[in-house]
N, C-alpha and C positions, 0 to 999 in steps of 0.2 A: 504493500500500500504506500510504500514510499519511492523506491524504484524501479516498483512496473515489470519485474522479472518473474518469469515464470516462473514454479518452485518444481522440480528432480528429485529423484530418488537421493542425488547427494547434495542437492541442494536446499536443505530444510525447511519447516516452518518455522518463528518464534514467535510469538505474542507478547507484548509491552506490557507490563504488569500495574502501568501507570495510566494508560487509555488506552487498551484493549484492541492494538490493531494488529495488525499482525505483517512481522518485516521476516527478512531474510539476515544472515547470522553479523553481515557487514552492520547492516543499519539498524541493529538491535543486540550491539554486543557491549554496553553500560551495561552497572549496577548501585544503584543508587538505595538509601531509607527510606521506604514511604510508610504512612502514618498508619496503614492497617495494615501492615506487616510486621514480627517481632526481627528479622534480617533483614541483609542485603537482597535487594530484587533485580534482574533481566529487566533492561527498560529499553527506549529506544534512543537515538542520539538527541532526536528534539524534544523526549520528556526530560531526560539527563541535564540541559543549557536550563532548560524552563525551571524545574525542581532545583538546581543550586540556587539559580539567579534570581524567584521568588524568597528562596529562605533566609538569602542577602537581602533582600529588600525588606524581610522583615525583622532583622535584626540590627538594619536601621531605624526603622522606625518604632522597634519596640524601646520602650522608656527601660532605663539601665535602675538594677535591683539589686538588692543582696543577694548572693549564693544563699539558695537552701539548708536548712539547719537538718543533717542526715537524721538526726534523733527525734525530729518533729515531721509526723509523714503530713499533716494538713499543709507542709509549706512545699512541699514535691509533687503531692500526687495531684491527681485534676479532679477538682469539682464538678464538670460540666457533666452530664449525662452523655454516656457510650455513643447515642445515635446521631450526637449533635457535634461528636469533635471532629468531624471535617468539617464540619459549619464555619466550627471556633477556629479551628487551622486555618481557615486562607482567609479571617477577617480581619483587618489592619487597624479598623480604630477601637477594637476592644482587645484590650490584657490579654493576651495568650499565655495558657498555663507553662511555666518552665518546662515541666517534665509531661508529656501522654503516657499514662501507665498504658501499658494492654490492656483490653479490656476482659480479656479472659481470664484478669486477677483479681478484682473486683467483682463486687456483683449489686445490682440495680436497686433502689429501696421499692421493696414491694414485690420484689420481682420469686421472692421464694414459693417453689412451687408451679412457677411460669415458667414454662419449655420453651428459651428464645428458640425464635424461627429460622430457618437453617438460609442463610443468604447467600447467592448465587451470582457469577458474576456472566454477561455475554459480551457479545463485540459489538462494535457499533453499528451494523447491518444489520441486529437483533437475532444473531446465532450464537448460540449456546456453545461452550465449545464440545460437546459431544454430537454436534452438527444437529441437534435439537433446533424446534423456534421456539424462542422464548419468547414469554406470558408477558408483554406489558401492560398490558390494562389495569394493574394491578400502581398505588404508589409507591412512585422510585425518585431516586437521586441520580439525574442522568447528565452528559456533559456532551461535549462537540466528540470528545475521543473515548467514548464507551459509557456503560452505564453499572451504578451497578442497584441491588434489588433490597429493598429495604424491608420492614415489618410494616402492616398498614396503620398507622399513626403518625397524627396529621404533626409536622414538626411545629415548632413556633417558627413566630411570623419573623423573620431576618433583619437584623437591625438595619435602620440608616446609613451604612457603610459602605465602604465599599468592597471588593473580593477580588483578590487576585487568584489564580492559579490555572494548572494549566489546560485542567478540560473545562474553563468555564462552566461550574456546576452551577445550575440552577432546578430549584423544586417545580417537579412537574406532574401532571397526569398523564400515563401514556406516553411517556415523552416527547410530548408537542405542551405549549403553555394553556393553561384554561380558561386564562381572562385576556380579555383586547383590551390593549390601551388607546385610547384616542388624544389625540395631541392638535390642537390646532393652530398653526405656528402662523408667523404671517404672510404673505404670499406677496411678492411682487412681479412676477414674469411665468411663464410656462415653463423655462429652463431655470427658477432658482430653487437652491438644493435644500429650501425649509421644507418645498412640495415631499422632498424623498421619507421625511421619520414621522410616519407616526400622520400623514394626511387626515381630515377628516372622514368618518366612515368607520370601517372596521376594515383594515389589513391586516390578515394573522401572522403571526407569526412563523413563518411558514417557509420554506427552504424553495416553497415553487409554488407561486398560485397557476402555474401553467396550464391547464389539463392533461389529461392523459389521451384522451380520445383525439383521433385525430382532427374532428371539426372544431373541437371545443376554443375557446378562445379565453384567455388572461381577464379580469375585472377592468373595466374601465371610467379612466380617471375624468368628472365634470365639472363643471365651476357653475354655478349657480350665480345669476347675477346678470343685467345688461352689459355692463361696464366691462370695458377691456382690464384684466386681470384683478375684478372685483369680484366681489361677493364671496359664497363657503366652496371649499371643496369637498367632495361625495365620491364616493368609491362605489360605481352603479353594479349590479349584479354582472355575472358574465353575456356580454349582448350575443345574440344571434348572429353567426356570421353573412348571413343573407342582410342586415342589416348593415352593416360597416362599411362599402362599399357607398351603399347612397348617403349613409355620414358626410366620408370623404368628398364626394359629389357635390354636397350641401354646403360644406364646412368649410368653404373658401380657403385663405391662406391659413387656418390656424388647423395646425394639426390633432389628432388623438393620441391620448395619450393613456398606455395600457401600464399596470403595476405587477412586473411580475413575479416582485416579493416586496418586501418592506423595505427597501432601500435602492432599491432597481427599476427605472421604469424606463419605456419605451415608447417615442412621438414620429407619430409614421403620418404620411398624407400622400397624394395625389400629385404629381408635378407632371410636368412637360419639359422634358430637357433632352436639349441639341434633336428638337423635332418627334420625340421619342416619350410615350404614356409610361412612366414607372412610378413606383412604390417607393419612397424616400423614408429611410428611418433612420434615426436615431437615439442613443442611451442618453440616461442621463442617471446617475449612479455611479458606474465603475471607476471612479475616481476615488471614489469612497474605500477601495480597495489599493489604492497606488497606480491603477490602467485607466490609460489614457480613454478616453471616449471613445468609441468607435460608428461610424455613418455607413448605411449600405445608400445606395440606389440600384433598386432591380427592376427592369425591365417589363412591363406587364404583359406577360401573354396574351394571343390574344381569346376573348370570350373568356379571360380570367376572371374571376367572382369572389375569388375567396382570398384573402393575406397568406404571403409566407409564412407559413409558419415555422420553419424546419430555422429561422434568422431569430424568432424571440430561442428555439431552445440553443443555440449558438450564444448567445446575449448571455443564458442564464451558465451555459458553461464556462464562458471566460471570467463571469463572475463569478459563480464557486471555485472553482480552480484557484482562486488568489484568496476567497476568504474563508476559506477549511484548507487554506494551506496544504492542498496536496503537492505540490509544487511553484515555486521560486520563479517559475520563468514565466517574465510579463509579457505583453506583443507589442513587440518596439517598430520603429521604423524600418520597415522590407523585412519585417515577419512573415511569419504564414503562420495557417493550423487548415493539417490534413484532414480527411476523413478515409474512414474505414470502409463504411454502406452508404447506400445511398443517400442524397440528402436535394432537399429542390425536384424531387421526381424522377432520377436520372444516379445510377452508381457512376456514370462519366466526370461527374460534377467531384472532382477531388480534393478540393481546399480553398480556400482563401488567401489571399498576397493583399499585404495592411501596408499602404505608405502615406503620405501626407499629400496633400491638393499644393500646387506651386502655381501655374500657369491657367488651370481649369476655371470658367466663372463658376459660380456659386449660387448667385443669385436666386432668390425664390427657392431653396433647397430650406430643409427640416435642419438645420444643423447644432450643434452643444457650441457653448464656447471654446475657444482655441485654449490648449491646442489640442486637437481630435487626431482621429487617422479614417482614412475610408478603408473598407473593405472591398475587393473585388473578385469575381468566383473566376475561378480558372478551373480549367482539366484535368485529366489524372496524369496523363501525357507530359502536363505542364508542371508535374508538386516535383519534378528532377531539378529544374532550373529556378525554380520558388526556391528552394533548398539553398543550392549553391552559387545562383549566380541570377538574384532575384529582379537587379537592374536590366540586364539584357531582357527576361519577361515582359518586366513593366511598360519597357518601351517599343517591344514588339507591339502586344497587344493596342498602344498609341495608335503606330502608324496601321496597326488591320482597323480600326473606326478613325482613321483620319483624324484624330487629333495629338495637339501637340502638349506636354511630352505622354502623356499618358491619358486615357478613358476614365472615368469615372463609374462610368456603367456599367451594371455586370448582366451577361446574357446568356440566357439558358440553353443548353440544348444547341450550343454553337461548333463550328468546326474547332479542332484544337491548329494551334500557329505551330507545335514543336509535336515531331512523332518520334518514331526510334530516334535514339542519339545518333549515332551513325559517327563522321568520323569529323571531330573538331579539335580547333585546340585545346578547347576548357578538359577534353580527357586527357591533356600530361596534367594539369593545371588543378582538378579538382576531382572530387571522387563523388561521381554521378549515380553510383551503383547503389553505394554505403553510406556515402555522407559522413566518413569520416574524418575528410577534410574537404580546405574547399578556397578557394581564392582568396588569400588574405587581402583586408580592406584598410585603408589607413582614412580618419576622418577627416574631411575636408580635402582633401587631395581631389585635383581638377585637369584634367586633360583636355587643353585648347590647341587647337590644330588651323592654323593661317596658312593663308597662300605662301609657300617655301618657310614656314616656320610652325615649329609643336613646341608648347610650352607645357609643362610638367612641373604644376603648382604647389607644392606643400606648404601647410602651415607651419608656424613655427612650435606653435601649441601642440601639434600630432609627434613630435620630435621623439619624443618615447614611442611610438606607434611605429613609426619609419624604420628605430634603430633597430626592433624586435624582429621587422620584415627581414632586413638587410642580415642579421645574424642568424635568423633561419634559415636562410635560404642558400643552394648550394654554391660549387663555385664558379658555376658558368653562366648563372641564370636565376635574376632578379625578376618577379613578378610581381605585381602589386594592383589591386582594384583601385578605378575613382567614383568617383560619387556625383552625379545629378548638377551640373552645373547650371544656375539662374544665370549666368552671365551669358553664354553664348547662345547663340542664335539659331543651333538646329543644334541634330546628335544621330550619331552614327548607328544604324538598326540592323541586327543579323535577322536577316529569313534563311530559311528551311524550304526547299523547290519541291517538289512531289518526286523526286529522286535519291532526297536526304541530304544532297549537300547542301551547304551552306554557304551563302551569297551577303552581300553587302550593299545598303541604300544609308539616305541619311532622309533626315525627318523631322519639317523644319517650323518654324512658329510661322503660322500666317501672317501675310501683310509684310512679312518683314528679307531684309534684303539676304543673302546666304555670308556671312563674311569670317565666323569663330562656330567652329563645329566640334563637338562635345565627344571623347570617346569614351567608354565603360571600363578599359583596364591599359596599362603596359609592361612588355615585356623585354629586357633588357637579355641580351644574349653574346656572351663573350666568348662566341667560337668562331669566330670570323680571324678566318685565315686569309695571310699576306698575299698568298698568289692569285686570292679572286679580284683583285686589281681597286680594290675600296679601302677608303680609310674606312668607313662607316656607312650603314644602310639604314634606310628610314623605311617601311611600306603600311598598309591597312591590313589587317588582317580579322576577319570579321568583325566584329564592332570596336575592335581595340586597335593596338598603335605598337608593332615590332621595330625595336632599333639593333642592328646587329652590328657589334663592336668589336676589335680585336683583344685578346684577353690583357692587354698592357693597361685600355681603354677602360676596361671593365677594375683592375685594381685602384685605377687611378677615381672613376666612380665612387665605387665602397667608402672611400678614403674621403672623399668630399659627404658622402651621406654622414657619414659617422662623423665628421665637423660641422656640418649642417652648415657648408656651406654651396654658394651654383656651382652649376658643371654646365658648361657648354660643349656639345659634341657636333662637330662638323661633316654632313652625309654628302660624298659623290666620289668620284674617281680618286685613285691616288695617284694619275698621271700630273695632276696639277688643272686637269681639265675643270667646269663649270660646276661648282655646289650645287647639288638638288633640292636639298632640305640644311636644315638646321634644329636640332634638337637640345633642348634648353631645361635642365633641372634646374630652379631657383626658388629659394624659402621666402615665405610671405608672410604678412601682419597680416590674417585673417583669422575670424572664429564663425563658428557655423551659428546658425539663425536659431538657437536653441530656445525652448519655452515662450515662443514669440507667442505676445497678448498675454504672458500672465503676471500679474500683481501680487503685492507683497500685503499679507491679511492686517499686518499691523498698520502699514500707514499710506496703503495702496503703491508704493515705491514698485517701478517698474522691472521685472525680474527679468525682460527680455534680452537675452546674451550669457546670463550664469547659467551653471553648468548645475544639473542638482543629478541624485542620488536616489534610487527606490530603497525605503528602508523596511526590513526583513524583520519584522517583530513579531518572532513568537508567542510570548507571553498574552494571555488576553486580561484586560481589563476592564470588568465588565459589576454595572450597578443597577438596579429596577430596571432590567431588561434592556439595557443599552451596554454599548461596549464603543469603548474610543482608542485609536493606536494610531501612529505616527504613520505616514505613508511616503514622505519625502524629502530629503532634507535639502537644499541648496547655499551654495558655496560659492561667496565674496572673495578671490584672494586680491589682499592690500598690494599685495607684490607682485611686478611684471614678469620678475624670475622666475617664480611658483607656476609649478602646474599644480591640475589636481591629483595627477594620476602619485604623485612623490609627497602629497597630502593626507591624502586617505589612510594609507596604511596607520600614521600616528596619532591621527583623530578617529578611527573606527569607535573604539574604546567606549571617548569621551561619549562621544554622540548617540551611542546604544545605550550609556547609563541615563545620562538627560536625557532620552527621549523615555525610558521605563521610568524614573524619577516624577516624572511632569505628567505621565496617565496616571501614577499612583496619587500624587497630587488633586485630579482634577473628576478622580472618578467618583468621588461623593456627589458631585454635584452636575452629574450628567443631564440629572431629569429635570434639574433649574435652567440647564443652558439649552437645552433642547427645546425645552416646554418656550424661551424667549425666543428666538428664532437663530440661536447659534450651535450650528452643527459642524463649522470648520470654521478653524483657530491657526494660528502662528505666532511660534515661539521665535522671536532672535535673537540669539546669544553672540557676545562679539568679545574676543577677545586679543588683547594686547600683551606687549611684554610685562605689566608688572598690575595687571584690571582684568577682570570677567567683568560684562554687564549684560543684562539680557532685558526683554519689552517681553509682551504678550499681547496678542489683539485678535481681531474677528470684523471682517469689513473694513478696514479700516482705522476702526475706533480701539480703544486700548481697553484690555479686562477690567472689571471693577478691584477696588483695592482689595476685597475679602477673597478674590481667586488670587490675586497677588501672592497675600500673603501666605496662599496654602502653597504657590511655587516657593518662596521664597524658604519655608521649612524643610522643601523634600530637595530644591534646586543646591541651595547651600554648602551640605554635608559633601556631595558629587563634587562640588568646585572645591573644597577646601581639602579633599583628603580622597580616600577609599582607592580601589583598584584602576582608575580613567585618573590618567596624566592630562593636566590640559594643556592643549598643544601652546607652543609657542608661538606660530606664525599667526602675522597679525590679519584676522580676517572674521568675516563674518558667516555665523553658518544659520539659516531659516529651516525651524521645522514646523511641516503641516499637519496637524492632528485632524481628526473629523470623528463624527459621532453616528454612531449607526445603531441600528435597534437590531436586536438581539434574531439571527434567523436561522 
């Protein structure tokens, strides 16, 4: 359940003794104390980081006491009743007992005579481990990572506090919650993110209000009221989908908007783009998670009637995938995610390829605030080159609908651009079969190609990037990916003939003259021997750019990479005859267009151009049914020297302790910042040579003084002392918290 391996005869099962999943011996070979057990127990590596790093967190914040007087047992043993000290274990603003006797040593007032009930633990799929179904119906203490089965006795009600640990235990029936909360926050827009916790209506609690049948459709979200984003919000029953359609029809520009759990929802409508009837959605949620937004436009069949629906249950995988943390890997820019069966009506239909809109209008489209990513459906044909070489894709598929650099669109049931691989260069270059490896990419690197001249643009900032390229690679032959250039004015496209081989066009922005033309990768090759009568060779070779150098050529290269300084190489005869080309490595003051359109929560200060970080926070922190964690951190450096990449390593530390510090802080009071309409926060902490100072905010505006000072109790101890060194370089780091309801 953590690395997706099948399990052998020698390849065993284990099950975590701390939330009941079950790994294999790599990812389940800790052993840790946990509180109903009298040993050491088999856990797995992410209950192992969670279980130190909460019983650090509470023995900071537990109030320092005498040692126990061994001769007096009322000062050792635990008062709390048996059923209630995992309660007591993971509450932080109530006195935890020094010592948990077992409870197998004691015995209960009242209890003589009463045959406790024998408790059983399953997995979290509701299997028993004798491959039994276990009985929930019955009340349990159940959590995100197993459950396990109590006596039926109702507990007391949980104090004001808040709970750390790390299956997120709450009291349930059944294991789904029994009461709806309604929360009505206040609303300004269709896309602001008060609509996501807690709307008016009843949203359950619920991992998928999806259905299961295949017509069924999600509840949908209505605003009651003339006024443009006035009035209440209503969660209507699940509409008919013979209805949603003439919605659409009706509903002009503003689109619908479907809830497909309590903190997920989804705004689809009707559009006309580039001549073409499609389906336009958009999330608005998975930000709440650390992923980026994601936008389909699909295509509408024709005498279609009914919504995609196979795109909400997409929606709802990319958001579990990040928030039950079965895996770490977010969909970045020139992602993909495969599929297995069919999906859209068609097994053809193989995956999606996610990048960003550059050149494409937008207008009249359903879109989230920047910065989003589109989705677009490709082939099965097409998940080789999604994989390894996802640029050459993107801009294929451009020039087959005629736009420039790439479509927006995605279309069903269409021919595939790429069939067998057949015979290219990307097979020395990348491994198409396995996906073992694959073209290394350096960020920001740009391939312009003028009349008698190629320019081979590095940033200065990728310089760690370049030098990793350069010392893997062998010793004849530099290869290196570039990236999507907004400067130049067309870009070079491989096709595929009905033959298999591969051919070469470029493919250019409308209206505009052909002058700097864009390639996808180059290849540097130092086996150019003296008697083929060249100093040096320049040619196209399917979408990229061959320079073939003699190997003196090729050391003299390295040598300027690894100073990061230009190299000029001169291409034509070595009789002294007429230069053909000219090829130009030179490092440049550039940064890439990162987090363009987004704002800083504390004082709206514009983030576009910092570079930030997804933050990996196990731990859950969770209070009256909400839970808050960090999703992102971004990084200020004061210095032009600094990079981040020779950053990171020395602030990991700090930043994972503040950011567990500041939910432990903040989670008493989720249901107060919720219930006012704050669900995303930022923290900034800045620090210098001989000062820590840090803001807190939401919109803008800065926290009131009474969340201050609960940062300033947990923030404090982290900056003065404990296991996080604070970094010395002078900068600034922003972290995003957000607030989600319990699913």
């Amino acid at each position: 359940m953590n690395c997706w391996q099948k399990f052998t005869f020698t390849r065993r099962r284990h099950h975590c003794r701390a939330c009941g999943k079950v790994y294999c011996a790599i990812c389940c070979n800790r052993r840790c104390k946990l509180k109903y057990l009298d040993k050491e127990a088999r856990v797995c590596v992410v209950c192992f980081e969670t279980v130190h790093r909460t019983q650090a967190l509470e023995r900071m914040r537990s109030p320092p006491g005498p040692s126990p007087n061994p001769n007096v047992p009322s000062e050792y043993c635990s008062t709390i009743p048996p059923l209630q000290q995992a309660q007591a274990a993971g509450t932080l603003n109530s006195p935890p007992p020094t010592v948990m006797v077992p409870v197998s040593v004691l015995k209960n007032p009242g209890s003589d005579g009463c045959p406790r009930e024998q408790k059983r633990v399953w997995f979290a799929d509701g299997i028993l481990p004798n491959g039994e179904v276990a009985n929930t119906t019955r009340l349990s203490v159940t959590g995100r990572r197993g459950s396990q089965e109590s006596s039926p006795v109702t507990p007391d009600p949980p104090t004001a506090g808040s709970r750390v640990s790390p299956g997120s235990a709450a009291v349930s029936e059944g294991g789904l919650s029994a009461s709806v909360e309604v929360v009505r926050p206040p609303v300004s827009g269709p896309w602001d993110y008060s609509l996501l916790c807690g709307v008016g209506g009843c949203v359950e609690r619920s991992p998928s209000l999806l259905p299961e049948d295949e017509e069924g459709l999600p509840p949908l979200l209505i605003t009651t009221g003339e006024e443009e984003g006035g009035g209440d919000l209503l969660v209507e029953e699940r509409p008919a989908p013979c209805q949603i359609l003439l919605l659409l029809e009706e509903g002009g520009p503003r689109p619908l908007t479907f809830v497909l759990n309590a903190n997920l929802l989804v705004n689809i409508k009707l559009v006309t783009y580039c001549c073409r009837k499609c389906w336009c959605l958009g999330s608005s949620g998975l930000q709440t998670v650390g992923q980026r937004e994601v936008v389909f436009i699909l295509e509408v069949l024709p005498e279609e009637r009914a919504l995609p629906k196979d795109l909400f249950t997409l929606y709802l995988s990319i958001y579990q995938d990040k928030a039950t943390h079965t895996h770490w890997k977010y969909v970045e820019e020139l992602g993909n995610v495969a599929f297995t069966g069919s999906f859209l009506g068609s097994k053809e239909h193989g995956g999606v390829l996610f990048y960003s809109p550059t050149f494409q209008p937008l207008e009249g489209l359903c879109l989230p605030p920047q910065p989003f990513l589109c989705g677009l459906l490709i082939q099965r044909l097409e998940v080789p080159w999604a994989k390894v070489f996802p640029l050459r894709l993107l801009l294929r598929l451009g020039a087959e609908h005629s736009v420039y650099p790439s479509t927006l669109v995605s279309v069903r049931f269409r021919e595939t651009v790429f069939r067998e691989t057949g015979h290219t260069i990307m097979n020395l270059l990348a491994d198409l079969r396995n996906y073992q490896y694959s073209l290394p990419a350096v960020e920001g690197l740009r391939i312009h190609m003028e009349m008698g001249h190629s320019y081979i643009d590095i940033p200065k900032s990728s310089f760690p990037e370049m030098l990793k390229v350069v010392n893997a690679s062998n010793e004849h032959v530099i290869s290196v990916g570039a990236g999507f250039s907004s400067e130049a004015d067309s870009h070079l496209v491989c096709f595929q003939n009905n033959e298999g081989t591969y051919q070469t066009q470029a493919n250019s922005q409308p209206g505009k003259t052909r002058t700097v033309t864009g390639a996808s990768f180059v290849v540097f090759n130092g086996a150019l021997k003296a008697s083929s009568g060249f100093i040096a060779k320049s040619s196209i070779v399917e979408d990229g750019l061959m320079v073939q150098i003699p190997p003196e050529t090729m050391e003299a290269l390295r040598a300027a990479l690894r100073g990061q300084t230009d190299f000029h190489i001169p291409c034509g005869k070595a009789d002294g005859g007429e230069l053909r080309d000219n090829v130009t490595v030179r490092w440049i003051d550039w940064s890439s267009p990162v987090n363009a359109g987004v704002t800083s929560g504390v004082d709206r200060k514009p983030l576009e151009g910092v570079h930030s970080v997804r933050m990996q926070q196990d731990t859950e922190f969770e209070s009256d049914g909400r839970t808050i964690r960090c999703t992102e951190v971004f990084y200020w450096l004061k210095s032009p020297d600094m990079s981040l990449s020779a950053v990171l390593p020395s602030c990991s530390v700090f930043h994972r302790e503040m950011a567990v510090a500041s939910c432990s802080a903040l989670t008493p009071h989720l249901s107060v910042l919720s219930a006012s309409g704050i669900n995303s926060l930022a923290l900034r902490v800045s620090t210098h040579t001989d000062m820590v100072e840090y803001q807190a905010g939401s919109g803008g505006r800065l926290l009131p003084q009474r969340y201050m000072n609960e940062l300033d109790n947990a923030l404090i101890p982290v900056i003065h002392g404990g296991s996080a060194r604070v970094p010395q370089t002078a900068m600034d780091m922003e972290f995003i918290f957000y607030i989600t309801h319990t699913v």
